[in-house]
Each structure stands twice: as C-alpha cells, then as structure tokens.
C-alpha positions in Angstrom: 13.4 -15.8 -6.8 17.0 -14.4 -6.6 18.0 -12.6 -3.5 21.8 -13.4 -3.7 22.1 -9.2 -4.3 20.9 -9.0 -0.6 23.9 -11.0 0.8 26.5 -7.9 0.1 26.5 -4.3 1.2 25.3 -1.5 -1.7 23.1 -3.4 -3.6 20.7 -1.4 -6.1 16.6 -1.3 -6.0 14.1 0.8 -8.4 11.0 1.5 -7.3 8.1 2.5 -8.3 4.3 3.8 -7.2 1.5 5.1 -9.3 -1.6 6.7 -7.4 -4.4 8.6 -8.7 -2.6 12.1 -7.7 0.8 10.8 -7.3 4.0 8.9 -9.5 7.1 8.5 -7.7 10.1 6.4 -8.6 14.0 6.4 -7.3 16.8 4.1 -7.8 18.4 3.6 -4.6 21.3 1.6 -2.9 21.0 -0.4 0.1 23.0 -1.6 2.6 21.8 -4.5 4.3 24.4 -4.8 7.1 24.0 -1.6 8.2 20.3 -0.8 7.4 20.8 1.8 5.4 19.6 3.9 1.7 21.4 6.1 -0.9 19.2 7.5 -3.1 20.5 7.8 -6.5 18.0 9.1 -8.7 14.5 10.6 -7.7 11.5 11.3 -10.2 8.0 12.4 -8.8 5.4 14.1 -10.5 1.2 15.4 -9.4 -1.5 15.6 -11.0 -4.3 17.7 -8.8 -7.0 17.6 -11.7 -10.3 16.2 -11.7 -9.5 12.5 -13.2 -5.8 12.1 -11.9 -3.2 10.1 -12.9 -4.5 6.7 -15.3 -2.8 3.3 -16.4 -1.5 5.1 -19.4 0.2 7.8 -17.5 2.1 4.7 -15.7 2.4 2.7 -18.5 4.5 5.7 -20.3 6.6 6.6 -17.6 7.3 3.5 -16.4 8.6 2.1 -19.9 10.6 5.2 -19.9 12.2 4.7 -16.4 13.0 1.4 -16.9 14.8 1.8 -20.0 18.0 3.9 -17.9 17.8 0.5 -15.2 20.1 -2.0 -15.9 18.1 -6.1 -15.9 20.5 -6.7 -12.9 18.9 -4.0 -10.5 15.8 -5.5 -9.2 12.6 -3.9 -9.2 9.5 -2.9 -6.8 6.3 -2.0 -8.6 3.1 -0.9 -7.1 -0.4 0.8 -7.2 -2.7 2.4 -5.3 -6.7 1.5 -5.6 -8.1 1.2 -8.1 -5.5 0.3 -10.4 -4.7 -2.7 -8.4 -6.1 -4.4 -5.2 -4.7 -7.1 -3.3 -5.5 -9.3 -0.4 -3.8 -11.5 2.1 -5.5 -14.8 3.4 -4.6 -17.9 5.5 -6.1 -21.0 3.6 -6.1 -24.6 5.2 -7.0 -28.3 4.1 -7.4 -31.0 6.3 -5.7 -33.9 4.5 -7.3 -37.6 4.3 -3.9 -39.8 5.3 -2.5 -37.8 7.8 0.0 -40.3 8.8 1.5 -39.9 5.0 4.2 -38.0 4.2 3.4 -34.6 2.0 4.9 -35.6 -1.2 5.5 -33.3 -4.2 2.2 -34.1 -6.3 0.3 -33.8 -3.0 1.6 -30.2 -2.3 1.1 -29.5 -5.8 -2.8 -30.3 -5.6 -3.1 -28.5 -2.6 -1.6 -25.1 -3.8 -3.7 -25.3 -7.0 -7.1 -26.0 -5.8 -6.7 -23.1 -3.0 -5.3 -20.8 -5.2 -8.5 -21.7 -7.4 -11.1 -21.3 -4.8 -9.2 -17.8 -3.3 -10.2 -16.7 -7.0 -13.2 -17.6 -7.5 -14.2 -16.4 -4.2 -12.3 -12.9 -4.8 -13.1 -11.8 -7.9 -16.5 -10.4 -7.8 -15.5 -8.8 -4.9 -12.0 -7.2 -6.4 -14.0 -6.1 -9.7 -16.5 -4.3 -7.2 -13.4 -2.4 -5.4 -11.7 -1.8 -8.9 -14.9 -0.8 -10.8 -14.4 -3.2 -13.8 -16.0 -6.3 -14.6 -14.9 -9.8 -13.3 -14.1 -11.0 -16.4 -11.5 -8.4 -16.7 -9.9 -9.1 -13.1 -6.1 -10.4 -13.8 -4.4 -12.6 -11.3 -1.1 -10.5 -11.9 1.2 -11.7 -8.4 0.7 -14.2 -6.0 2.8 -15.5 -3.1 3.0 -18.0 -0.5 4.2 -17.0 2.9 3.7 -18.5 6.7 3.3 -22.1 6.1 2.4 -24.5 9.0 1.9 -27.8 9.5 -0.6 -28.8 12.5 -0.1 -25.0 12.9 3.5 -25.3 13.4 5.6 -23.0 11.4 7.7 -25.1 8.8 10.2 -23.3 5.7 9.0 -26.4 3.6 6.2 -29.0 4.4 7.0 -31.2 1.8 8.3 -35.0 3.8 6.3 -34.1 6.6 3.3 -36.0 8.2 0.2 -33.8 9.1 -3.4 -33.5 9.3 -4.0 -29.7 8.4 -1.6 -27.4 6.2 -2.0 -23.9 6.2 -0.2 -20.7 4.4 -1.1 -17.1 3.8 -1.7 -16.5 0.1 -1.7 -13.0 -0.7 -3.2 -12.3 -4.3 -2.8 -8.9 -6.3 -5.1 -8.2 -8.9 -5.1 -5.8 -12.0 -7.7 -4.8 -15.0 -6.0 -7.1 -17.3 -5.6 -5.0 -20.2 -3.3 -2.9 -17.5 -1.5 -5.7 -16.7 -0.5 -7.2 -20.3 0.5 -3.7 -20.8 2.9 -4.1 -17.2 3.9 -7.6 -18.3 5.4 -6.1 -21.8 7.3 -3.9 -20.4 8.9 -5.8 -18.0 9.5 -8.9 -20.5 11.5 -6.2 -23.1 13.2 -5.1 -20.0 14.2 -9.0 -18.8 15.1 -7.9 -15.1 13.8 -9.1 -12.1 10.4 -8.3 -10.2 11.1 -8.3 -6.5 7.7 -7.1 -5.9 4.5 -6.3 -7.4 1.3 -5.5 -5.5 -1.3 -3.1 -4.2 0.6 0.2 -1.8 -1.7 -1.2 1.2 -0.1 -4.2 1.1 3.6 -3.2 0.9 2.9 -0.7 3.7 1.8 -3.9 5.8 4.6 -5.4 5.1 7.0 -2.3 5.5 5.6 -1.3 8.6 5.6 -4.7 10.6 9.4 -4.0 10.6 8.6 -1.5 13.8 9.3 -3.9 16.7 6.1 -3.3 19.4 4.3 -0.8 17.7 1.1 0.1 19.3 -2.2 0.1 17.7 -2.6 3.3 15.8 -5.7 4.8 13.1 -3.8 6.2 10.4 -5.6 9.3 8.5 -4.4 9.8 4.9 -5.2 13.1 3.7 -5.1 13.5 -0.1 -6.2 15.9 -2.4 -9.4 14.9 -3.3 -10.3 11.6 -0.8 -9.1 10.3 2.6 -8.3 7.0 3.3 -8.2 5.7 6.7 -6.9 2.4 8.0 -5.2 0.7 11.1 -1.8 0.3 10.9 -0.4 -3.2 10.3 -4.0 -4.4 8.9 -4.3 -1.9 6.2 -6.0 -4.8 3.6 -8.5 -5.4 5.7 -9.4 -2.2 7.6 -8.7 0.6 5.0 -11.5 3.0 3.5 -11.6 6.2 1.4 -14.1 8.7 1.6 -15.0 11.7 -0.2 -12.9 14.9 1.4 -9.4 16.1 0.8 -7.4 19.1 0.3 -9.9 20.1 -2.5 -12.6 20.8 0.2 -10.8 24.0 2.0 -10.0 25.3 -1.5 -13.7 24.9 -2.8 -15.0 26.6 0.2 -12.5 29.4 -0.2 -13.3 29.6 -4.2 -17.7 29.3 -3.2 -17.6 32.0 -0.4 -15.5 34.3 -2.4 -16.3 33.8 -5.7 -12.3 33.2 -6.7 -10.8 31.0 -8.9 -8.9 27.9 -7.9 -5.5 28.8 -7.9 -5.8 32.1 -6.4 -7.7 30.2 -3.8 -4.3 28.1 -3.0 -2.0 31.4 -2.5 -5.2 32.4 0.1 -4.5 28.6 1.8 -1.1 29.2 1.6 -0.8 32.3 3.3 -2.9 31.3 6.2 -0.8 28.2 6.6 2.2 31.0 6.9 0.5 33.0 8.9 0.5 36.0 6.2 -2.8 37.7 6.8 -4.4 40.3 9.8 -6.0 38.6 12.5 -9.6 39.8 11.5 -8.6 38.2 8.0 -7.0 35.0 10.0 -10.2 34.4 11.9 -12.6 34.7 9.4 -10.7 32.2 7.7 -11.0 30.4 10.7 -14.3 29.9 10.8 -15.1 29.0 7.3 -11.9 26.5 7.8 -13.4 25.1 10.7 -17.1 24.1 9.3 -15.1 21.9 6.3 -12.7 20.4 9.1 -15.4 19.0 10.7 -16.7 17.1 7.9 -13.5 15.7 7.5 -13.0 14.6 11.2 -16.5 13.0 11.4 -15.8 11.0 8.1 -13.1 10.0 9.9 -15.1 8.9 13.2 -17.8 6.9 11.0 -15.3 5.1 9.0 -13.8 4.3 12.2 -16.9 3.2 14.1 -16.5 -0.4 11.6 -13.4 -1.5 12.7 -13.1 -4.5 15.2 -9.9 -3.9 17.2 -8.8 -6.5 20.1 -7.2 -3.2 21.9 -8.5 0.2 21.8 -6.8 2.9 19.6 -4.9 5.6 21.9 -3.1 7.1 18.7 -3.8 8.4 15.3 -1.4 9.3 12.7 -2.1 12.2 10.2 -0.6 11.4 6.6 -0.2 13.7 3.4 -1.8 17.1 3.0 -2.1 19.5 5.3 0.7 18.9 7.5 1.3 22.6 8.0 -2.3 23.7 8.3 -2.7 25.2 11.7 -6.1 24.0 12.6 -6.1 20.8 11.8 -4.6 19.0 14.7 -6.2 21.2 17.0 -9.6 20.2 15.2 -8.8 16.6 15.8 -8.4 17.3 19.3 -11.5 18.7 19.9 -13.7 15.3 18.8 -15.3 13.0 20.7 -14.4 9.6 19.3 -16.5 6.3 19.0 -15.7 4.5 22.6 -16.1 1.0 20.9 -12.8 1.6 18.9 -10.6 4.3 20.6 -9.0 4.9 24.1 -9.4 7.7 26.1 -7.5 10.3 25.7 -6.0 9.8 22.0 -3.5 11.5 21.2 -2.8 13.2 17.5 -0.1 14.0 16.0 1.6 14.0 12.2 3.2 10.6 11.3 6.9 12.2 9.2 9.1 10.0 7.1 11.9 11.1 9.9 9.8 9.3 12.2 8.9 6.0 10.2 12.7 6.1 9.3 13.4 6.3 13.1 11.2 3.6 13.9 12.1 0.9 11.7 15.8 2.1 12.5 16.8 2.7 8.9 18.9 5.7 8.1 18.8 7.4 4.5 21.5 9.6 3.3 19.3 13.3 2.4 16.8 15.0 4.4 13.4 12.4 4.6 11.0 14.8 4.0 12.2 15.4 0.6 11.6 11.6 -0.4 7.4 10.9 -0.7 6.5 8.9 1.8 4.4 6.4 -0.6 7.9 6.1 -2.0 9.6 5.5 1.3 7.8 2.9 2.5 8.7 1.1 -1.1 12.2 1.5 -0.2 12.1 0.1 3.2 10.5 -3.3 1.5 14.2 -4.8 0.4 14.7 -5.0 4.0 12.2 -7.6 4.6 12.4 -9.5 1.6 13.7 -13.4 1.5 13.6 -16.5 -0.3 12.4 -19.1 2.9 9.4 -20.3 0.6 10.8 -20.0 -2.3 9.9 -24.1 -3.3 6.3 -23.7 -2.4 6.6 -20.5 -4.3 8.1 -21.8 -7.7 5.0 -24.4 -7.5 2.3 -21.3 -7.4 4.0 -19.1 -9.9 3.4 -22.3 -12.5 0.2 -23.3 -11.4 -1.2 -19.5 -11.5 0.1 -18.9 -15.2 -2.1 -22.1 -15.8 -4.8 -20.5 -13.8 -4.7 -17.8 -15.8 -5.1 -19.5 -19.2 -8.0 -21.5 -18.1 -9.8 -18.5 -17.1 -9.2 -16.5 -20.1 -10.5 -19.5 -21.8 -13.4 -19.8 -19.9 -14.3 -16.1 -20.5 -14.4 -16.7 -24.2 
C-alpha cells in the first residue's frame, strides 16, 4: 500500500459509510503534522422507513460519488451489519526447526494455511450474523497487523529464528454479489482503497487513538434498534436489540390514535419544551414506560460481557440526544454488579468531545459532521505501511483463496 500522501501536510481522503438508516460521505483534507481536517465536500442522506437503506442504494451513490474523486485521493469505504461484518484475531503456529531462519516460502505457507483455517472457521458464523448463506460469504479485505516472534513484536519476521509466530488477522466479509458490485466500481475508478471494513472495526481502530481511556459501555441509539458495545472491543462485545426512536413515536401514534409524522412534531415539541405541564407530564409517563424497556435491553445485553475492570461510564450515541428524560431515566437503574461500577455515571458522548479526545481539530462546527462519518475521518491518522511485506503476501494468497472457494462452491 501507498502512504507517501501521508508524509506532507493537506493531503485529500473520501470517505464513505452506508448503514441501514444512514449514508454519509465527505472529501476532506488532512494535515498530518498538525492533526487536523478540512472538510471539503459533505453528502448525507436517511432513510427512517421500514426496510432502510440496501446494497443498491450504496452501490448507486457510491458509483456516483466517486466519479467527482480524482484516482489520486485515496479512499475509506465502510458498512454497518449486515452488509458487512468483520473480525479481528491473533493466530499462531509453533514451527518444527525453530533454530531455522523464517525464509520467504516459509512465511508464505504460514500466512496461507491461517488465512485458510480463519475462513473456514468464520464463515458459518459470518453468514449467521449477515443472514445469507455461507456459500455466499466473500472474503472482500484482509490485513495483517501486530506480528511477533516468541511474542516479541517484529515489523518483519522474515531472517529471524523462532519457535512460535503470531499476527492479528482481521478479515471483512461481504454477500458476494455486494461485493463484485464494490469491486467494479472501484476497478473503473483505478484509485486507491486505504480501507475497507465493517464501521465496528474502524471505530476500534479510531478510538484506540484516545491515550488512557477508561472502560466505557457505549449505547447507540437508532431509529429502529440499539446497539451496544464496549469501547475499544466493539468486534467482539457489540449487540443490537430491538428498540429505537421508533418506540416513543409508536406509543405516541397507539395511545392517540395519530399518524406517524404528526406523532414526531408531538416528540418534537416535548423535546422543546412546547406543551403545558399537565400535557408535559402526561407525556411523561407514557415516555417513561417505553424508556424502560430500552434501559433494561440495555442492562441484559450488558449482563454477557466479561470485562477485567468494572464499567464506571456509559456513553449515549445517536437519537435522542435532546430528549429530556432519557439521561435522567438512565440514572435511575440499577445495573448488573458483575459488569459495572458503582456509581456510573451517564452522559452523551458528542463529536466535540471524541474530537477533543483524540486531539484532532476540524475546521466547522462537529456536530454538523455524522459521527459514523467522523470517526471514518479520524482513521488516516492511524494508518501506516509497517507490515506492508507480510501484507503484499496475504492480498495474493487471499485472491487465490477466493478462486478456490468459488470453485469449490460449484
């Protein structure tokens, strides 16, 4: 991979996310040096209906996008479940002649058969997350990072004697008709891919660039679903369940037998505080019976995560950021002692503040930028070439992967 356009101040980035209820893209400029990002262009669009955005919907806009981007401007690309899902796992070998040096051949055979056996063990469960069947599971991006030899941390292994290598391999997987659709429009395009994987995995990555952040539950509130997940171990720990936004509207639209959109001006004006208070209260209460389902989805999801240190934070994400009950709500629960810390404190997670914490500075107001989108564009900043041998040996060996197993399936 090229990365010479990170070595000079101003360089240019696209990127792009696709979520069920979500696509945002921007082309941006970033300075390096000074950790900082101009936004050029911005495009975002919602979709709050019953099915969502699809493939096709990114398919069409991103072929439309990246026809403006010139092939020199690199370019971020990713999903949210479960239009892609991608993992991150160390893999060893123990090797017979330790005492030998790791030649070329040897490294070669190494990568291969793990990259075989991470895929054969995946799969069933990737088609399960995605909903598809596992013949239809696409190896679309993989990449090598954190090698170590004897479990000592190495840029290249090759010439050195050990018994065990090891490496993190993390694998992003797409419906393969989705992805020869993706792998079109980037050939006509002829640029370069800097990244390409599932949004849980690039907000791992984006957020290990806070220096001593404590263990925090972060609670994603859509329109429709929730995920929630532990931040910096999204790809393991995250789960959705079944409330969102949605929930407070259908209980407005069910009690007062209104349609949907005059249900959001009702939402609205009790966010703004726009109603009497015997109006305000009642609201209250019918508010308060849906918020609870919400918080104790939250708890049970919770309740499965294994944590070394117990949670004294939790971040609120998304919708709802201005509806008044809802930290308040949170405040009230009792959560599961196994997991969390006592007192926890709550509190809305902004783009100021994720800006502020990875000390990157952008050049408009943050909370006009998605945040999905933000943490794409914080992802140049961590980006780098230090494997890059290893990782020339995997992208060859998984496009021969990838043959084999479409031969295989027919």
């Amino acid at each position: 991979m090229n990365l010479n356009f990170f070595r000079k101040n101003w360089k240019p980035v696209f990127c792009f996310f696709g979520g069920l209820r979500e696509i945002s893209a921007a082309t941006a400029l970033i300075d390096f040096d000074n950790k900082k990002i101009k936004v050029k262009k911005y495009y975002s669009c919602f979709n709050d209906s019953e099915d969502g955005f699809g493939e096709e919907d990114f398919i069409k806009i991103l072929s439309r996008l990246l026809k403006k981007i010139s092939k020199k401007t690199p370019v971020i690309l990713y999903f949210e479940q479960p239009f892609a899902k991608s993992s991150k796992v160390r893999l060893s070998v123990v090797r017979e002649n330790p005492l030998s040096p790791l030649e070329y051949d040897d490294l070669e055979n190494i990568i291969l058969n793990l990259a075989w056996r991470l895929y054969d063990k995946e799969r069933i469960f990737v088609s399960q997350k995605m909903k598809i069947s596992e013949w239809d599971v696409a190896l679309a991006n993989s990449k090598i990072t954190d090698p170590r030899i004897d479990d000592k941390k190495v840029l290249n292994p090759l010439g050195f004697t050990c018994k065990t290598l090891s490496f993190y391999l993390e694998n992003t997987y797409f419906h393969s008709v989705f992805w020869d659709a993706i792998k079109a429009i980037l050939e006509q395009w002829g640029g370069e891919l800097l990244f390409l994987g599932e949004k849980n995995l690039i907000f791992d990555k984006s957020f290990s660039l806070i220096n001593n952040i404590e263990p925090a539950i972060s609670v994603e509130i859509g329109y429709s679903s929730t995920g929630i997940g532990i931040i910096g171990d999204y790809l393991n720990s995250f789960k959705y369940f079944d409330w969102g936004e949605k929930n407070l509207l259908r209980a407005i639209v069910q009690n007062l037998s209104l349609s949907f959109e005059l249900a959001k001006e009702i939402k609205k004006m009790y966010e703004e505080g726009e109603m009497s208070e015997n109006a305000k209260n009642w609201f209250k209460k019918l508010f308060e019976k849906e918020l609870k389902l919400l918080i104790d989805g939250v708890s049970l999801a919770a309740k499965d995560f294994s944590v070394e240190k117990k949670i004294k934070r939790i971040y609120l994400f998304g919708s709802l950021k201005q509806f008044p009950l809802l930290v308040e709500e949170f405040q009230k629960q009792r959560w599961p002692a196994s997991v969390f810390a006592n007192p926890v404190a709550i509190n809305f997670y902004s783009n100021e503040q994720f800006l502020n914490d990875t000390e990157i500075s952008l050049d408009q107001p943050a909370e006009e930028i998605s945040f999905n989108l933000l943490v794409g564009l914080v992802y140049p900043f961590l980006a780098d070439a230090k494997y890059e041998e290893m990782n020339k040996i995997l992208k060859r060996r998984i496009k021969w992967l990838n043959q084999n197993i479409l031969k295989h399936h027919k």
